[in-house]
C-alpha positions as a LaTeX table, in Angstrom:
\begin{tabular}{lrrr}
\hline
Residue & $x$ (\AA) & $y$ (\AA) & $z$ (\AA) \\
\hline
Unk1 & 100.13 & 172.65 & 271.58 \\
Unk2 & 99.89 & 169.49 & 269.70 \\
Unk3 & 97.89 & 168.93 & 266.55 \\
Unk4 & 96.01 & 166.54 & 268.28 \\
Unk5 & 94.89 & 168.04 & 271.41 \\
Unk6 & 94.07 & 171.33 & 268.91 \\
Unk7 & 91.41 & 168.74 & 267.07 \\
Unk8 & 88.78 & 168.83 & 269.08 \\
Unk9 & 85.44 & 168.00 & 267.62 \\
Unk10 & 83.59 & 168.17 & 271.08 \\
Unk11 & 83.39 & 172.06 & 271.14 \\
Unk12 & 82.82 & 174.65 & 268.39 \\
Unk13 & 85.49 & 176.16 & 266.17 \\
Unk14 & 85.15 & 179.67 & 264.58 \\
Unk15 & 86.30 & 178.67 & 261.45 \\
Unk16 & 83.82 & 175.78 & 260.78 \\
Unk17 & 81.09 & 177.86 & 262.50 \\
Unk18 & 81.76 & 180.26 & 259.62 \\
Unk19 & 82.01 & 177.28 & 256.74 \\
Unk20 & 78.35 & 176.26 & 257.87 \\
Unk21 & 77.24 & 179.77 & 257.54 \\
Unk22 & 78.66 & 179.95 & 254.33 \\
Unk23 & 77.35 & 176.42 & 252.86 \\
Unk24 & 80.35 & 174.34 & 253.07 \\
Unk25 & 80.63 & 170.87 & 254.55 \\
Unk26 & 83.79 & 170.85 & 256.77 \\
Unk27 & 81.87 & 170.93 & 260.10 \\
Unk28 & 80.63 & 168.77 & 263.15 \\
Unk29 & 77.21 & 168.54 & 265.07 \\
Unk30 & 78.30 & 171.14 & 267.92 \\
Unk31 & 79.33 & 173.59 & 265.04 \\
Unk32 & 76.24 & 173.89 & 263.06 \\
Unk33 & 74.32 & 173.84 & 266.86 \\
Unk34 & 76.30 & 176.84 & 267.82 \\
Unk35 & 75.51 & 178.27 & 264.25 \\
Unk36 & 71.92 & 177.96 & 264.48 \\
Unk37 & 72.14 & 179.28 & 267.98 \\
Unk38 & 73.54 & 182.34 & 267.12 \\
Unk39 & 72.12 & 182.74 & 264.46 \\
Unk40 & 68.83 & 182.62 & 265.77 \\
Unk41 & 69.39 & 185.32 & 267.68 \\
Unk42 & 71.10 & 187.53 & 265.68 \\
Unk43 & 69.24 & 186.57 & 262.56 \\
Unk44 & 71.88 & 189.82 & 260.49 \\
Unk45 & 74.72 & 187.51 & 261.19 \\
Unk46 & 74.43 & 184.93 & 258.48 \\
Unk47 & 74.06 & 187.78 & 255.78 \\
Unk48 & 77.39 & 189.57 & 257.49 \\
Unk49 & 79.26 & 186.40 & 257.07 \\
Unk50 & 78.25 & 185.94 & 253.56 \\
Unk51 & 78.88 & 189.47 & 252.52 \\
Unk52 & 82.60 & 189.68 & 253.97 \\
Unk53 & 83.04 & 186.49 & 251.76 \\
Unk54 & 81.55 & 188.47 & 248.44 \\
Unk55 & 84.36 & 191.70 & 249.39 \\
Unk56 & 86.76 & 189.33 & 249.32 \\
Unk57 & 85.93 & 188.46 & 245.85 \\
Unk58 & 85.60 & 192.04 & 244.78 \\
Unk59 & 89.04 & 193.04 & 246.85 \\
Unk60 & 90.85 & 190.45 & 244.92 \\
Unk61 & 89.75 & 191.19 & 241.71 \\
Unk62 & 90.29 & 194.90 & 242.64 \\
Unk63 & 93.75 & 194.29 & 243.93 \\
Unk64 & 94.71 & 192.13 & 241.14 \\
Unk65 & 93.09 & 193.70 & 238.59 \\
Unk66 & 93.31 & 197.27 & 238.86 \\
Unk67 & 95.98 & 197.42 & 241.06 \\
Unk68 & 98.50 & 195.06 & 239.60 \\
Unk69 & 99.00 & 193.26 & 242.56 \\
Unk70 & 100.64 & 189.67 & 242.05 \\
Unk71 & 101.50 & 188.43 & 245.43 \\
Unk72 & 99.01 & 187.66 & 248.44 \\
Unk73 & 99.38 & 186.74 & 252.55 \\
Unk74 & 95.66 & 185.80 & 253.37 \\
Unk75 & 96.22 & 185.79 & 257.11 \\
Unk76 & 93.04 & 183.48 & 259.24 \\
Unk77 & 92.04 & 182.16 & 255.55 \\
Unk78 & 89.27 & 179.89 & 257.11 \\
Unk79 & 88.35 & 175.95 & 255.49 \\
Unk80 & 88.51 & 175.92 & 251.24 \\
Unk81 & 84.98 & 176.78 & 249.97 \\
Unk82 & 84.52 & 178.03 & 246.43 \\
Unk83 & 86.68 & 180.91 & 244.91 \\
Unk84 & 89.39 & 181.02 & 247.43 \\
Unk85 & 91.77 & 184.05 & 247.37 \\
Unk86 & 94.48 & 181.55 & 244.79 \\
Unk87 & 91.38 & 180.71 & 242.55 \\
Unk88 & 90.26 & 184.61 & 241.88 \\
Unk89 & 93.55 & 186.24 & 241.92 \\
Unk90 & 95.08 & 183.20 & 239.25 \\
Unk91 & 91.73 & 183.75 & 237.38 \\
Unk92 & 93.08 & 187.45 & 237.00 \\
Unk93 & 96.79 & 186.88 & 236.06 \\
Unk94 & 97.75 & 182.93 & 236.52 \\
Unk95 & 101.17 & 184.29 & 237.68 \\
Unk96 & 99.48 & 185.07 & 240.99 \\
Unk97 & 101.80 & 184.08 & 244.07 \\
Unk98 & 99.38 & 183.08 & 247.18 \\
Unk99 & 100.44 & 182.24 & 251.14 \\
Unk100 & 97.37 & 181.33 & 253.07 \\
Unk101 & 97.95 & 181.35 & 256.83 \\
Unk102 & 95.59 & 179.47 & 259.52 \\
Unk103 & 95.67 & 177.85 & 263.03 \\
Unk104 & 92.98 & 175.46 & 262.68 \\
Unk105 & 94.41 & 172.10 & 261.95 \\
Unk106 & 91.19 & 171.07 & 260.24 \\
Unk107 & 92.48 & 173.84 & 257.65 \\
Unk108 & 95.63 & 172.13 & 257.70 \\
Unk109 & 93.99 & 169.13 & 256.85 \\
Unk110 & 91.67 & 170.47 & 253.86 \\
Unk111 & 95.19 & 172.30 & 252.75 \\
Unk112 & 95.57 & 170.65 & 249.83 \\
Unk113 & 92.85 & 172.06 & 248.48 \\
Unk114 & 94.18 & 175.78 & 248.60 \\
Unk115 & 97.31 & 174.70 & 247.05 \\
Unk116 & 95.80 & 173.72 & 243.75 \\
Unk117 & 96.66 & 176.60 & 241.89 \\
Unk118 & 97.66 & 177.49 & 238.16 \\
Unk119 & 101.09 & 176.00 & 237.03 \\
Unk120 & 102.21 & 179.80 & 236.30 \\
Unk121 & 102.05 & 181.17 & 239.70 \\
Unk122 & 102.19 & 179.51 & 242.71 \\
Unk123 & 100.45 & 178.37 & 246.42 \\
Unk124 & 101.93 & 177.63 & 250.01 \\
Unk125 & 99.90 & 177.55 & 253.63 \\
Unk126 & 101.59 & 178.40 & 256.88 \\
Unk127 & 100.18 & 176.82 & 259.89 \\
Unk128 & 100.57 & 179.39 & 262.17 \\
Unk129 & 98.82 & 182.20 & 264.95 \\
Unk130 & 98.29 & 185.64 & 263.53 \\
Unk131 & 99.97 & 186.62 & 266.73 \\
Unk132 & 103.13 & 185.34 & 265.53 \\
Unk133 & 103.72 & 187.48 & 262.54 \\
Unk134 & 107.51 & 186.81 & 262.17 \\
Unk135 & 107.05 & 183.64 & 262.03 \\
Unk136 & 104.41 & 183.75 & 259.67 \\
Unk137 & 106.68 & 186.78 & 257.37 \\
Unk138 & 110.16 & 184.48 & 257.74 \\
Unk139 & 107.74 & 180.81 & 256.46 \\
Unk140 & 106.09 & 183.18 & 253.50 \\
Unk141 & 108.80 & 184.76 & 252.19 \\
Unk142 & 109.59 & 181.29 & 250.73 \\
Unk143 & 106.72 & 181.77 & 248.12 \\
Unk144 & 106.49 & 185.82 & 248.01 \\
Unk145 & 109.13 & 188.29 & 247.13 \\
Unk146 & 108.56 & 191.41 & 250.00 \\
Unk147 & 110.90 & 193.69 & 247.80 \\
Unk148 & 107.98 & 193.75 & 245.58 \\
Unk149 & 104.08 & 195.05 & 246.39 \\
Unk150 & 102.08 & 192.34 & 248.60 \\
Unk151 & 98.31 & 192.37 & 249.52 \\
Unk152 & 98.20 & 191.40 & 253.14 \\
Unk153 & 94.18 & 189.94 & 253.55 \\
Unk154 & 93.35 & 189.48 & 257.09 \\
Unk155 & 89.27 & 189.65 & 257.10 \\
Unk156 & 86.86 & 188.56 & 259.95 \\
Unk157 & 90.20 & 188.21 & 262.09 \\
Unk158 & 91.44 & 190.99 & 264.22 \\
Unk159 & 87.95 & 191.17 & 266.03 \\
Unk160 & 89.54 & 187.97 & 267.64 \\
Unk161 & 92.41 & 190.05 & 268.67 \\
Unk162 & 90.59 & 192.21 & 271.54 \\
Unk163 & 93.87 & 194.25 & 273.10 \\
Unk164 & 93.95 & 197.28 & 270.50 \\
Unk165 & 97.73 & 197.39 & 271.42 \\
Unk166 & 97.81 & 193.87 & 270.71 \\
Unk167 & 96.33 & 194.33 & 267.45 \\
Unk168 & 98.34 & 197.14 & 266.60 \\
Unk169 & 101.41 & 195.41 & 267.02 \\
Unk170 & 100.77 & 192.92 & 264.37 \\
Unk171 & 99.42 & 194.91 & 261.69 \\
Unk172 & 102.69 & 196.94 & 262.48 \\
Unk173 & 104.77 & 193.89 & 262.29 \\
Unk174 & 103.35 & 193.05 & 258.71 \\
Unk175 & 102.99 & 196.80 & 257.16 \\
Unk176 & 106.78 & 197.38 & 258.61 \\
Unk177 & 107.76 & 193.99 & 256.43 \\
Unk178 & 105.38 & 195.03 & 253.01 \\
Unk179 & 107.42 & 197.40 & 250.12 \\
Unk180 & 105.54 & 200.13 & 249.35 \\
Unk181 & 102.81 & 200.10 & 246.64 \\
Unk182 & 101.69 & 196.96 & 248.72 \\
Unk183 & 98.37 & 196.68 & 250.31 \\
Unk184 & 96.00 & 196.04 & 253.38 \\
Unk185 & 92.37 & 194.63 & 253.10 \\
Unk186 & 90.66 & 194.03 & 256.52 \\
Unk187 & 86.90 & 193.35 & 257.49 \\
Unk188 & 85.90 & 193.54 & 261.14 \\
Unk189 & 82.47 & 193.49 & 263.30 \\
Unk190 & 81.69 & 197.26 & 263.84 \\
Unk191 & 79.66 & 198.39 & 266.74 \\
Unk192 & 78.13 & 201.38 & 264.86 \\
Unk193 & 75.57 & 199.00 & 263.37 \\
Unk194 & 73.03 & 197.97 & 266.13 \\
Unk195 & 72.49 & 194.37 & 266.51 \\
Unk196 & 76.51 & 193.96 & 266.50 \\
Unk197 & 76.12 & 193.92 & 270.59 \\
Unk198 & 74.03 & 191.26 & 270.53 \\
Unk199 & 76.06 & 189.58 & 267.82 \\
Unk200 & 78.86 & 189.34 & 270.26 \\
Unk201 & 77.02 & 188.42 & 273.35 \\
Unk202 & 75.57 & 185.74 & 271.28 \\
Unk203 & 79.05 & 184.32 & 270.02 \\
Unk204 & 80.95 & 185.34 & 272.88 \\
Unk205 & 78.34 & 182.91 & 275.08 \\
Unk206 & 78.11 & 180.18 & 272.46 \\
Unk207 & 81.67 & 178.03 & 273.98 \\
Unk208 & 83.87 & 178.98 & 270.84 \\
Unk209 & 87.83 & 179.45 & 272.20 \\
Unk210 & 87.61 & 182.48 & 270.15 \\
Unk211 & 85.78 & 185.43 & 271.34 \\
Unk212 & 85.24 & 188.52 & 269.49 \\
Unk213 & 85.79 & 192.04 & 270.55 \\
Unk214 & 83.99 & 194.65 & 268.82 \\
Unk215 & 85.08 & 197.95 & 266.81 \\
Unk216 & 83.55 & 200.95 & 265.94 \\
Unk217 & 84.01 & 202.33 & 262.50 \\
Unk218 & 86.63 & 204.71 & 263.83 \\
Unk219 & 88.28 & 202.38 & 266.02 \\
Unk220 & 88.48 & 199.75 & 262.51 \\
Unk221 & 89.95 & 202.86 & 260.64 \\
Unk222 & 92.29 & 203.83 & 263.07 \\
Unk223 & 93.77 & 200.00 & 262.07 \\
Unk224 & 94.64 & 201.65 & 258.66 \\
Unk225 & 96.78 & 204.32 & 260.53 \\
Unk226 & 99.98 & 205.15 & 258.11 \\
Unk227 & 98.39 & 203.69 & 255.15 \\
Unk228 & 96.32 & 205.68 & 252.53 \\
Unk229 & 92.64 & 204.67 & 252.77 \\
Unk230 & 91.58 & 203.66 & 248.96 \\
Unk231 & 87.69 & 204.44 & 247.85 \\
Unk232 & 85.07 & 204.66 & 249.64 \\
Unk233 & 86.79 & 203.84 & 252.74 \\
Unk234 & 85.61 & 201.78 & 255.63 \\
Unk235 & 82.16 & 200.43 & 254.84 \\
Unk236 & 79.64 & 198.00 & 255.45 \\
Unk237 & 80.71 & 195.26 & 253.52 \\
Unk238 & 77.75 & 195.26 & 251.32 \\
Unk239 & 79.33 & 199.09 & 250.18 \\
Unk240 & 82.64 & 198.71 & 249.70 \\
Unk241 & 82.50 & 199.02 & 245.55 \\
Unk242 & 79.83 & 196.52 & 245.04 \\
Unk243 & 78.58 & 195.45 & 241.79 \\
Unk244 & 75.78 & 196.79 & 239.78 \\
Unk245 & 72.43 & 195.30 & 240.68 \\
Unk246 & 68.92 & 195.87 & 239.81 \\
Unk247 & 68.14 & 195.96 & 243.96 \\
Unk248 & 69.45 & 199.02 & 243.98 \\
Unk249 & 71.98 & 200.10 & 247.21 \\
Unk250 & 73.24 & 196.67 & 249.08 \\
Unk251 & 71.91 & 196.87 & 253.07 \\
Unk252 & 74.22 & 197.37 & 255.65 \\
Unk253 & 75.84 & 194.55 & 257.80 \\
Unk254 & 77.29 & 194.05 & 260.80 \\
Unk255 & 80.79 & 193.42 & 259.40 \\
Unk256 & 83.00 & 196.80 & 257.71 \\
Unk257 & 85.88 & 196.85 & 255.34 \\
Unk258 & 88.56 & 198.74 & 254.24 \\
Unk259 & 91.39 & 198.61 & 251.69 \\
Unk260 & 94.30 & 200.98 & 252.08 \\
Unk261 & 97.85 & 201.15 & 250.51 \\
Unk262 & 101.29 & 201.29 & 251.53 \\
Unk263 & 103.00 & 204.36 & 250.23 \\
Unk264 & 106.55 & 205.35 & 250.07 \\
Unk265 & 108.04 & 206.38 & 253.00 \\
\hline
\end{tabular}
């Protein structure tokens, strides 16, 4: 499809739905419409989108810190907003070697901004569908090295992917391509918590080309299948190692994680 005819600012986007919920400024009229829409009647859906953006933060500082990990495909990265997967990882170990993959051409557009990273390591983007994995492996492997351990992010994504065999084939395309010691982090809409239902109706109804399909908490961890499931497993966002505070336990949200590794075969 061209570029142009994929720029349309007369109908909402996911991705700059999602930059209004998080603060940012890369949107248009309809998108903060459909974001008020929604959100007014899912009023847990703001807080879920904020949350998956705060595990991304700890994931990356996990992977990067206590993990070692020096190389990251962020697959479906969404617009630039502040601490991008480049800007947390480099913050870690400047060496850090990021490929940020998206669809959207208005994240083509703001690309330059997610390829502003430390002179030590290193930044590419990959315009590209997350069904087209090789593609998307044989245009990364220009910046990352898959003989050594990658950390494959794909978060708020594969709910857009509603054939399970569909989605199974791409994680398997990816895993099959990552050495071992490498890693998956994934957040998806889970159905166990109750207003995800209406959380879907709401978006599914709101004219976005994307629709979102759903998974329970078994169904997200049956994603992981092959990999080894790191602490505490698939969780609300909110619970997947969060940060001391004086709140006390973070609530639940509509949107569950996981992080699991790649072992040796």
């Amino acid at each position: 499809m061209p570029p142009d005819e994929r720029f349309r600012t007369d109908r909402p986007v996911s991705a700059r739905v999602w930059d209004y919920w998080l603060g940012g400024k890369d949107h248009y009229e309809v998108d903060r419409e459909t974001g008020e829409r929604v959100a007014r009647d899912v009023p847990g859906i703001v807080s879920a989108a904020r949350s998956d953006r705060l595990f991304l933060g700890r994931c990356v500082r996990h992977l990067a810190g206590d993990a070692g990990v020096r190389q990251f495909l962020d697959v479906g990265t969404g617009l630039p907003t502040v601490d991008n997967t480049h800007e947390i990882a480099q913050r870690v170990a400047p060496e850090s070697r990021v490929v940020y993959v998206d669809n959207d051409p208005l994240v083509l557009a703001h690309a330059r901004a997610l390829l502003a990273g430390t002179p030590e390591g290193a930044t590419d983007y990959v315009d590209a569908d997350v069904r087209d994995p090789e593609r998307i492996l044989g245009e990364a492997a220009r910046t990352l090295d898959f003989g050594r351990p990658v950390a494959l992010m794909m978060l708020a994504l594969l709910h857009f992917v509603p054939d399970d065999g569909e989605a199974r084939r791409i994680l398997r395309t990816f895993t099959d391509a990552l050495a071992p010691g490498s890693f998956v982090a994934l957040s998806h809409a889970c159905l166990d918590v109750d207003v995800t239902r209406a959380a879907t109706d709401a978006w599914n109804s709101s004219g976005t080309p994307q629709l979102i399909r759903a998974r329970t908490a078994k169904e997200i961890e049956a994603l992981f299948d092959g990999l080894d499931l790191v602490e505490p497993g698939v969780v609300s966002c909110p619970r997947w190692r969060p940060e001391p505070s004086p709140w006390g336990e973070p609530p639940e949200t509509m949107t569950f994680c996981g992080v699991a590794r790649k072992l040796p075969s």
